[in-house]
Phi, psi and omega in degrees: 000126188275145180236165148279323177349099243259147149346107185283355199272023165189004180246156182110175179281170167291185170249178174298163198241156156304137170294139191267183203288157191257141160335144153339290194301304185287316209279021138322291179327302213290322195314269186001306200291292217282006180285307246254125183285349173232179173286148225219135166287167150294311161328317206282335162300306198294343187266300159319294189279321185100346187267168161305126193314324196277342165310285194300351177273337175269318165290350190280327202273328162308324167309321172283225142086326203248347194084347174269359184213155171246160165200140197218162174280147149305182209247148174286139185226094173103184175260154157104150170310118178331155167275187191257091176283140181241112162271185181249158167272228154185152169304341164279329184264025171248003162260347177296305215281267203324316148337272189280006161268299187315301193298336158287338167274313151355297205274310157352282210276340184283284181308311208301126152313338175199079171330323206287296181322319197293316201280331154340263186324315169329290178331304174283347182276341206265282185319312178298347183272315186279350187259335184315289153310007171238019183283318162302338172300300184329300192085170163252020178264153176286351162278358167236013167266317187276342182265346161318325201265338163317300193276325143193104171268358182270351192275326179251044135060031146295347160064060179299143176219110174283184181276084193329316218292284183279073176319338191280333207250088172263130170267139195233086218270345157234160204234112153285019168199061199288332188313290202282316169333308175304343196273289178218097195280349182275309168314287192278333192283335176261347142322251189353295179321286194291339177291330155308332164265350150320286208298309186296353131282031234179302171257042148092348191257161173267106208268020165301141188064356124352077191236149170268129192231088202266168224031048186300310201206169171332070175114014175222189185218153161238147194242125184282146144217080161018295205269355160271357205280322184239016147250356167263002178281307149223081194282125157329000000 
């Protein structure tokens, strides 16, 4: 079966980078998280550590951001929204997790009768799961739909860089599974494709005219998306 697919071998994001040194404080944090025999609230950090709650929130969301920490909603307890439990990761199990995504995109693109599709879909149900959980950050303005869906693509690590001119138009200057794109870019790059569009149905925006344009260019992938032109246009 023949693609459009432009040549990766000089076009595209960059892979994840070695990580820089972590601040006294955040790799505390992170020491706390990997002590702790279950996942931890914030609060509870904030109980531990002694620091200010909005301190420990800005290094706990760096930690995710980096892959050194997960965060999931608690199981409901009661009235009001569950709290945020936080672990620690490890290096290893983001190279398993790198692993077994290359072998499920194999197996795609080996089995599928229509790879781009099937990993689309794959793709909106992974968004509609992960966005699920940002419905409060998100909000019900279309400005907090599109930086819900900005961060996070900063979380799963594409390092998105918008467009001044043209809010619709992000460059997604790193790949957390750039090995398996080069291999089989219809399979991961349409993953990718459908988790935007997932999540941004999942907060209310409308994902018509979403398109993934992958190796568009020297260091990026480019993500077309429609539906940021109003919502990061008014943005403050």
């Amino acid at each position: 079966m023949e693609n459009n697919w432009p040549s990766p071998s000089s076009l595209g994001p960059r892979p994840t980078t070695p990580r820089r040194p972590l601040s006294p404080s955040r790799s505390a944090i992170l020491e706390h998280l990997r002590a702790q025999p279950e996942p931890v609230t914030q609060a509870a950090l904030v109980g531990i550590t002694g620091l200010h709650t909005n301190t420990v929130r800005e290094h706990l969301d760096a930690l995710v951001r980096a892959g050194l920490a997960r965060r999931r909603r608690a199981e409901p307890s009661g009235r009001g929204r569950p709290a945020w439990l936080y672990d620690a990761t490890t290096e290893e199990s983001a190279s398993e997790y790198a692993g077994l995504a290359a072998a499920l995109a194999a197996s795609i693109a080996r089995t599928s009768r229509a790879p781009g599709q099937d990993a689309a879909a794959a793709g909106e149900a992974w968004g509609h799961e992960l966005a699920r959980d940002r419905a409060a950050e998100a909000g019900d303005t279309a400005v907090g739909a599109g930086r819900a869906v900005l961060a996070l693509l900063d979380d799963l690590g594409f390092e998105p860089r918008e467009d001044p001119g043209t809010p619709s138009r992000v460059r997604l200057t790193r790949c957390p599974l750039l090995a398996a794109a080069h291999r089989h870019p219809e399979v991961v790059c349409g993953v990718h494709l459908g988790l935007v569009r997932g999540a941004l149905q999942e907060h209310g925006a409308d994902p018509a005219g979403t398109e993934l344009v992958p190796f568009a260019e020297p260091g990026a992938c480019l993500l077309v998306v429609p539906a940021l032109d109003e919502a990061l246009g008014e943005a403050p």
